[in-house]
C-alpha positions as CSV (number, residue, x, y, z in Angstrom):
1,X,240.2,-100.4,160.6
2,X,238.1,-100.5,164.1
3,X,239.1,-98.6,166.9
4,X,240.9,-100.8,169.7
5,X,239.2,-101.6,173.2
6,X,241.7,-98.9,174.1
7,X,240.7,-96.0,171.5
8,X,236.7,-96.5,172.5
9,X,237.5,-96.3,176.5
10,X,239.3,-93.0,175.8
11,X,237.2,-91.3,173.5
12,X,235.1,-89.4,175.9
13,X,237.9,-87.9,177.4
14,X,239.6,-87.5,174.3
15,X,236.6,-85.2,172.9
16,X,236.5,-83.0,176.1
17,X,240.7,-82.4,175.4
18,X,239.8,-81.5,171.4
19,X,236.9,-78.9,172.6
20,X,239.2,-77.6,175.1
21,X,242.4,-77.5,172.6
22,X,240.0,-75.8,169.6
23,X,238.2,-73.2,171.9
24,X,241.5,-72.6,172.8
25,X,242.8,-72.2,169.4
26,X,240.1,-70.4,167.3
27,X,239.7,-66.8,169.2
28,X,243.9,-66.6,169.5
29,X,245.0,-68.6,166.2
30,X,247.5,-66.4,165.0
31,X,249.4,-66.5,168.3
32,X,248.2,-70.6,168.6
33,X,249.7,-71.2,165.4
34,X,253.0,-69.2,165.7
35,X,253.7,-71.2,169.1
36,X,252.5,-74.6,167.5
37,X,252.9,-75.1,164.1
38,X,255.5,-72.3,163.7
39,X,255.5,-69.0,161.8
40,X,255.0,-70.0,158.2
41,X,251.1,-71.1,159.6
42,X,250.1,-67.4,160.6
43,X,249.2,-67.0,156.7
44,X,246.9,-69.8,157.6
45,X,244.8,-68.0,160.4
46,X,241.3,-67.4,157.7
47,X,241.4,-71.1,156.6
48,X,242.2,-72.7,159.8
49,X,239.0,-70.7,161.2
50,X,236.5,-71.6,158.4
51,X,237.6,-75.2,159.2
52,X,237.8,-74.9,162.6
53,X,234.3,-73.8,163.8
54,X,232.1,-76.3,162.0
55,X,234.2,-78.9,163.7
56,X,233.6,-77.1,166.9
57,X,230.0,-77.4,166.5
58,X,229.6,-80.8,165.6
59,X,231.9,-81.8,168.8
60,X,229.7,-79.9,171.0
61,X,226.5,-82.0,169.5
62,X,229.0,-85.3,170.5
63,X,229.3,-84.2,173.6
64,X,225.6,-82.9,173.7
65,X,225.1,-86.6,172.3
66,X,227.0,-88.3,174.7
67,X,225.5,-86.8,178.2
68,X,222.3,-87.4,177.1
69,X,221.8,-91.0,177.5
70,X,218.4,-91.7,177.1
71,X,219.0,-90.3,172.9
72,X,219.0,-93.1,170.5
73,X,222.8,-94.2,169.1
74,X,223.2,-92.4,165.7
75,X,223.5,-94.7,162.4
76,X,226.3,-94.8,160.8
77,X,225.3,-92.6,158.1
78,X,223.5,-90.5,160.9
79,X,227.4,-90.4,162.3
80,X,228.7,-89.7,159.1
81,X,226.5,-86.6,158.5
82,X,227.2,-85.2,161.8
83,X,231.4,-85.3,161.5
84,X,231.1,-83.6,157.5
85,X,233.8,-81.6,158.4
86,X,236.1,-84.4,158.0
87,X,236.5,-84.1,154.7
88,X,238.2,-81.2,155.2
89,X,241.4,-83.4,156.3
90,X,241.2,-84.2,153.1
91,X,241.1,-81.8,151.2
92,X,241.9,-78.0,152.7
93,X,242.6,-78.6,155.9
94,X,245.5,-76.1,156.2
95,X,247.5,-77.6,159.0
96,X,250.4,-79.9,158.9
97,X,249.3,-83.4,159.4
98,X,251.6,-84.1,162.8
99,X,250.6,-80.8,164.1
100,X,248.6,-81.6,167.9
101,X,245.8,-80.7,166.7
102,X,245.3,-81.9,163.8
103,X,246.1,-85.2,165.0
104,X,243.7,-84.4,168.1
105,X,240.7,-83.5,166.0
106,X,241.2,-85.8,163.5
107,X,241.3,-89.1,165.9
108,X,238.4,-88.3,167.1
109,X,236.5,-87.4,164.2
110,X,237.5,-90.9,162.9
111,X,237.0,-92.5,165.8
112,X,233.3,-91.7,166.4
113,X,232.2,-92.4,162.7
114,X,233.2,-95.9,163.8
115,X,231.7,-96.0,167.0
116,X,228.5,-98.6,166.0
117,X,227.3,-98.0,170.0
118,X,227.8,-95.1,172.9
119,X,231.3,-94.8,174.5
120,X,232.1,-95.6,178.0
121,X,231.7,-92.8,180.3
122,X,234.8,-90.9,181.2
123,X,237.3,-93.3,182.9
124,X,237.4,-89.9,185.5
125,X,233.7,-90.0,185.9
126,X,233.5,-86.7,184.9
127,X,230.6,-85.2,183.0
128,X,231.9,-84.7,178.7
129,X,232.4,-81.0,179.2
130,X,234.4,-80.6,182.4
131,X,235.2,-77.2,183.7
132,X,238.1,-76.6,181.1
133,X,236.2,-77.8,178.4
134,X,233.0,-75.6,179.5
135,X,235.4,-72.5,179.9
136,X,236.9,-73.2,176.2
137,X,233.6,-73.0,174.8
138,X,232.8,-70.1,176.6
139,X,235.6,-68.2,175.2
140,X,234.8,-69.6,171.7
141,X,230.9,-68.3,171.9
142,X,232.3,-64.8,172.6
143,X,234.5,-64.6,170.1
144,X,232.6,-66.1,167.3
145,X,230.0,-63.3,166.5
146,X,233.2,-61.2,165.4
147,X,234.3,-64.0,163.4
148,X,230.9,-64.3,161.7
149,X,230.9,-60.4,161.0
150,X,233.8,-60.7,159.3
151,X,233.2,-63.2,157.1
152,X,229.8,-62.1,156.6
153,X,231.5,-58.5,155.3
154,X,234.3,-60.3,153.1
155,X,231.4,-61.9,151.4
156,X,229.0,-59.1,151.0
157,X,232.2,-57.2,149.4
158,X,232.9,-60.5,147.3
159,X,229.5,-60.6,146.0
160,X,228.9,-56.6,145.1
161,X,232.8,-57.0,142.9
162,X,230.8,-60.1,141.1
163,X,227.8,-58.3,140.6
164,X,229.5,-54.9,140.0
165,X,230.9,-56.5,137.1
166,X,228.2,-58.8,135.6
167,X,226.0,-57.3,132.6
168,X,222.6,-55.2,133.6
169,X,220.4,-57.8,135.2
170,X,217.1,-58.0,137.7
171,X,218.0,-57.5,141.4
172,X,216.9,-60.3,143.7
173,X,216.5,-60.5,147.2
174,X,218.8,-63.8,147.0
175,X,221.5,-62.2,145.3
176,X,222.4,-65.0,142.9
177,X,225.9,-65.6,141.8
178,X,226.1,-63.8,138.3
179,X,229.2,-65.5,137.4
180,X,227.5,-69.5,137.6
181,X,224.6,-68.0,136.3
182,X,226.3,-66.8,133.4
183,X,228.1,-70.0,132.9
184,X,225.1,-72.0,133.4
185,X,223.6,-69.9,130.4
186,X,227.0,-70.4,128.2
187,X,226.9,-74.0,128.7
188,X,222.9,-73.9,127.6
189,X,223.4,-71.9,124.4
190,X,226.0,-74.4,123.8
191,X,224.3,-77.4,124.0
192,X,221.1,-76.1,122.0
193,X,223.7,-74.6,119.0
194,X,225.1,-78.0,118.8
195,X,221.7,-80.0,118.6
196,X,220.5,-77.6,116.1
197,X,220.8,-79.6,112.9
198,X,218.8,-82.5,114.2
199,X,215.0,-82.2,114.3
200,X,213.5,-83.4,117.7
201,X,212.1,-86.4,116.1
202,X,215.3,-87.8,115.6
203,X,216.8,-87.2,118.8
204,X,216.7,-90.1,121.2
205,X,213.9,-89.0,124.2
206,X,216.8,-88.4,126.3
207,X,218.5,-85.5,124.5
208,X,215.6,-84.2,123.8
209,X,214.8,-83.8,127.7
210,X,218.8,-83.0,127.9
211,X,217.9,-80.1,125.2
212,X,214.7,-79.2,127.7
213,X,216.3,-78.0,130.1
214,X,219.1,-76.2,128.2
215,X,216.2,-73.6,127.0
216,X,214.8,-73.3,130.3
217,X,218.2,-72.4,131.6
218,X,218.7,-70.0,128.9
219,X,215.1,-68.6,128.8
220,X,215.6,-68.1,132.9
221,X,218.7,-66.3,132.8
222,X,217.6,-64.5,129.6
223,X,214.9,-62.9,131.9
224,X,217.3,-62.1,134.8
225,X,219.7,-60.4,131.7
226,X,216.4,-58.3,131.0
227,X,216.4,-59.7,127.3
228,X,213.3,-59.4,125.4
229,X,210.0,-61.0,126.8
230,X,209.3,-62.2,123.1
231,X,213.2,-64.5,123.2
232,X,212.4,-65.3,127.0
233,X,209.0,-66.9,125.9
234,X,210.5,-68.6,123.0
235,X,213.0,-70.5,125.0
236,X,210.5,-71.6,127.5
237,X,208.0,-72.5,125.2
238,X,211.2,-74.6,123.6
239,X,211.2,-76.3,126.8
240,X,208.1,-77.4,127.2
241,X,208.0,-78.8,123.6
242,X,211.1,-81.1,124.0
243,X,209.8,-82.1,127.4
244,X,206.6,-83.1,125.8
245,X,208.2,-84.8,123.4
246,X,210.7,-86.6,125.2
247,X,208.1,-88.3,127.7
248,X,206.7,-90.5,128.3
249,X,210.2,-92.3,127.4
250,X,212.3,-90.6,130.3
251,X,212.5,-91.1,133.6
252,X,211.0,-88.7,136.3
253,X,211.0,-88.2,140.0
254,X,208.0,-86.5,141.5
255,X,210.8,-83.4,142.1
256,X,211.4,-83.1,138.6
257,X,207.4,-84.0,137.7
258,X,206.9,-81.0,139.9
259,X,209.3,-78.5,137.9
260,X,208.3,-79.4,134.7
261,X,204.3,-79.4,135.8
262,X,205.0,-75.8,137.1
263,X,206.3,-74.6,133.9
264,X,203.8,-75.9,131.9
265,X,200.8,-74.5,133.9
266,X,203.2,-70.8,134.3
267,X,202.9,-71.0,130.2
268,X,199.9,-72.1,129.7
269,X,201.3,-75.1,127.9
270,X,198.8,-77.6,127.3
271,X,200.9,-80.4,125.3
272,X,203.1,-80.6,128.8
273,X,200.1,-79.8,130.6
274,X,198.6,-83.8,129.2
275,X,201.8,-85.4,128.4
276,X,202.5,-85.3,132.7
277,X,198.8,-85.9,133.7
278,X,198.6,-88.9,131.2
279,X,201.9,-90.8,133.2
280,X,201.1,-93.4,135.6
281,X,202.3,-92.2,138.9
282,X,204.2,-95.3,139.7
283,X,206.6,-93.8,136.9
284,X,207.6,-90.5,139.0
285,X,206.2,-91.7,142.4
286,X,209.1,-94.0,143.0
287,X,211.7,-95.5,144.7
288,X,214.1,-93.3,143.4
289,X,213.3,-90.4,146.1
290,X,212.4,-90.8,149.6
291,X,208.8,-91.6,149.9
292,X,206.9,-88.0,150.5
293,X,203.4,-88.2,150.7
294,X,202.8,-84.5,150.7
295,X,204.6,-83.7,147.9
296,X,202.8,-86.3,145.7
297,X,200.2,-84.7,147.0
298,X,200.3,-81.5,146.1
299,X,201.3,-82.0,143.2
300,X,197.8,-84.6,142.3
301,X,196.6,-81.3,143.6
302,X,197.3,-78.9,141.0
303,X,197.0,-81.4,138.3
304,X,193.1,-82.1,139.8
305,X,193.1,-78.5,139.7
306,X,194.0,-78.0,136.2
307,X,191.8,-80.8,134.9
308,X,188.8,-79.0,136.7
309,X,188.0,-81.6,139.2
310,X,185.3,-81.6,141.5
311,X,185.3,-79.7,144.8
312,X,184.8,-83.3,146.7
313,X,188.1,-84.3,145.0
314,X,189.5,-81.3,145.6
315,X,188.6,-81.1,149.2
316,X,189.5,-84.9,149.8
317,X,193.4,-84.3,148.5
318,X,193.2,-81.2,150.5
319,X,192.9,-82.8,153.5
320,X,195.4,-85.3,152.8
321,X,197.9,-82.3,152.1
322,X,196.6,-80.8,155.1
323,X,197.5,-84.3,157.5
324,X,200.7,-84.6,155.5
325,X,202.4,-81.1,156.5
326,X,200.2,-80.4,160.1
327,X,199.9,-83.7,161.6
328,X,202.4,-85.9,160.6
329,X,205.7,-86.2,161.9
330,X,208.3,-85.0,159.2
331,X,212.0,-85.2,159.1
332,X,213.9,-82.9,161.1
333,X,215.7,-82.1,158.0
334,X,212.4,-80.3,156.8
335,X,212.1,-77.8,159.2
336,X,213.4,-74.9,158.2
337,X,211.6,-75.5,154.8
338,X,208.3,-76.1,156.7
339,X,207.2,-72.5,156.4
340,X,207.3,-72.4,152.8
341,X,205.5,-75.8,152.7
342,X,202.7,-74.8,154.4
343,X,202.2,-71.4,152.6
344,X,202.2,-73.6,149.7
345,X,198.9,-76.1,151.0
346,X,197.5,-72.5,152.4
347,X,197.4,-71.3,148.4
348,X,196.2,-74.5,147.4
349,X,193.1,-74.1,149.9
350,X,193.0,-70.5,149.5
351,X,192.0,-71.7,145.8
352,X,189.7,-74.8,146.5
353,X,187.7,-72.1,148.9
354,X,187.8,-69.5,146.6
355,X,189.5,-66.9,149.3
356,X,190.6,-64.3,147.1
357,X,192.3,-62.2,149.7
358,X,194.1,-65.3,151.5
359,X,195.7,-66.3,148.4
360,X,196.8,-62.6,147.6
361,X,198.1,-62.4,151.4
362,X,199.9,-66.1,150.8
363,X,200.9,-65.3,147.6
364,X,202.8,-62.5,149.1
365,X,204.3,-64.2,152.7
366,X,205.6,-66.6,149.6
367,X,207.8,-64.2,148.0
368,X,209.3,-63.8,151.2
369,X,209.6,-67.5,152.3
370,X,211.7,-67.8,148.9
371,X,213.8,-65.5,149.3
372,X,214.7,-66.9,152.4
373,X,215.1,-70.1,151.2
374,X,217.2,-69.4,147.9
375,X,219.6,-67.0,150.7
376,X,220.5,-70.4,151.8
377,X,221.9,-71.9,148.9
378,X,219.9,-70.6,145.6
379,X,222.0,-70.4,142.6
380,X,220.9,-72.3,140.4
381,X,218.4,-71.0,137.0
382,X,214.8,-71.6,138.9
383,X,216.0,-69.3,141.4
384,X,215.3,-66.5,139.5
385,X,211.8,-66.9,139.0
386,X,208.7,-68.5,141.2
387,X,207.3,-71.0,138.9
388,X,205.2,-72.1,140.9
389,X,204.1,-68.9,142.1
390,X,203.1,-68.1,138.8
391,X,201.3,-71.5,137.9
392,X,199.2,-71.0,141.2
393,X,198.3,-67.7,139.9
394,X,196.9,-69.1,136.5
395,X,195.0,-71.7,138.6
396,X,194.0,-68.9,140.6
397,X,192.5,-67.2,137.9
398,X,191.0,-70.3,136.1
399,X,189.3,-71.2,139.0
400,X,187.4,-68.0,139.3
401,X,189.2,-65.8,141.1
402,X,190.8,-62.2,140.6
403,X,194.4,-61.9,142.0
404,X,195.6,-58.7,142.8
405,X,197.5,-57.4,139.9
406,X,201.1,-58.4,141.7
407,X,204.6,-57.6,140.4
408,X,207.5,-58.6,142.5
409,X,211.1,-60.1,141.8
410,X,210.6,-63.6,141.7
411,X,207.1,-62.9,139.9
412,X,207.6,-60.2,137.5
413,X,204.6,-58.9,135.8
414,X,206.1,-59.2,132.3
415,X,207.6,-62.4,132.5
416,X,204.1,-64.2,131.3
């Protein structure tokens, strides 16, 4: 259903009203909720919150959106992404459906995901964020850093109970879950017990990349659980076999290309090493992830690298790397992962040039990009070790140079 004539004129002023009425709501909720939804929703004052101040964010970029003009229309899925905190009307929202609010909030949430061009202006003339609005969001900005304390403590003190009771494991800057590591390493040992009794060569390619990455789940968390180097390499190694095996009758994207190519150079794998270098690159370079030039790139990089190409070719898909992450214009999605990009081409050049104490210095400001970049959501298995830290170290060292002798968390000095 499409917003009437009606709905469209109003939504401008309806937007400045749901700021004002959710600034309002979110520093005093559990005296907003006694007087509007009654006292049975004060036991909803944490939930309401943790839904509440995305949703305040995103209207302030709609009103943001909305006085600036000149700024191209969103697409629909462009709108989409902006109002994600509409699934939680869905789902957790912890209001009553005919409360104000929530009828507020969620009109105009599902009003501007329709919305296929800008809104009137404000039938009052009136800039979006008129004084009320202006002075609701004031009190909201004040009052948010307390709420972000607090929830920042109530999950530092969630996360030290999990890890307090998780078995003796490798400390991480990331601080990954122990519990979902632990299941992910259950579910591993699971599926290789039950593909035991059938040789790899009668396995359809599919399980047997299936079974691939069950061993380098296991042999990932193996190393966080400290187990033995010797049963850590054995499950890797494991995983570069059946990856081997399996291709070139599965079907990669250069992502994947990249994860497997990382292991195989970490491990010195050569069977992995050839079976990747010998696909055609229309087979991983498809349409089945956004085109990325510099990721192809790199990674034609460290297989040139590995097949001891010449310094012209090296030096050519350099450059290309180089216009790819400096020059062109990237997504905006990109940039916080920029940083850790660009080390990336400086160790790549740092080789080529045979710099010895950039790439140690790079190799290092790397550590520290990851851990940044895994606090933001790394809980998955190839947290727990930098791969491709550790393949650029064996390139490193095959193409001449001496790496400082370097063990840090996410590139232990035992693991290889």
């Amino acid at each position: 259903m499409n917003p009437t004539p009606e709905q469209i004129a109003s939504f401008t002023t309806d937007l400045r009203h749901a700021i004002s009425m959710l600034g309002e709501a979110l520093p005093t909720a559990e005296t907003y909720l006694v007087n509007q939804c009654g006292a049975w929703y004060v036991r909803a004052v944490t939930q309401f919150r943790r839904r509440g101040v995305p949703v305040m964010e995103q209207f302030q970029q709609i009103a943001a959106l909305l006085d600036s003009r000149s700024t191209s229309w969103p697409t629909e899925n462009e709108r989409s992404d902006m109002v994600s905190s509409s699934h939680t009307f869905v789902d957790d929202w912890p209001l009553p459906d005919d409360a104000p609010i929530t009828e507020k909030l969620y009109h105009v949430i599902w009003c501007f995901r329709q919305l296929v061009e800008p809104p009137p202006l404000s039938p009052d003339g009136q800039p979006v964020l008129d004084p009320t609005a202006i002075a609701a969001i004031a009190r909201y900005r004040e009052w948010r850093p307390s709420f972000d304390q607090a929830q920042q403590a109530e999950q530092d003190a969630f996360r030290a109970a999990r890890e307090a009771a998780a078995p003796p494991h490798r400390a991480l800057p990331h601080r990954p879950d122990p519990p979902s590591l632990l299941m992910a390493r259950t579910h591993a040992d699971g599926a290789i017990h039950k593909a035991a009794a059938l040789p790899a060569s009668r396995r359809p390619p599919a399980e047997n990349a299936s079974l691939a990455s069950s061993h380098l789940t296991r042999g990932l968390v193996g190393h966080w659980l400290k187990m033995p180097t010797a049963a850590v390499r054995t499950d890797l190694e494991q995983a570069a076999d059946l990856m081997a095996t399996a291709l070139p009758n599965v079907p990669l994207h250069a992502w994947l290309y990249e994860q497997w190519q990382h292991l195989a150079i970490a491990i010195g794998h050569t069977k992995l090493v050839n079976a990747l270098w010998s696909l055609r690159q229309v087979d991983w370079d498809n349409d089945r992830i956004r085109p990325v030039d510099w990721l192809v790139c790199r990674i034609r990089m460290l297989d040139l690298l590995q097949r001891s190409g010449t310094d012209t070719e090296a030096r050519e898909l350099l450059e290309k790397c180089r216009l790819g992450l400096f020059v062109e214009k990237l997504p905006a999605e990109l940039d916080p992962d920029l940083p850790l990009m660009r080390c990336w081409y400086h160790l790549l050049r740092a080789i080529v040039l045979r710099d010895q104490t950039t790439f140690d210095q790079r190799l290092t400001e790397r550590q520290n990009l990851l851990a940044a970049y895994w606090k933001r959501g790394g809980i998955a298995p190839l947290s727990l070790v930098d791969l491709g830290g550790l393949a650029l170290l064996r390139t490193a060292k095959a193409r001449g140079l001496q790496p400082t002798p370097i063990d840090l968390p996410y590139l232990p000095g035992d693991f290889i």
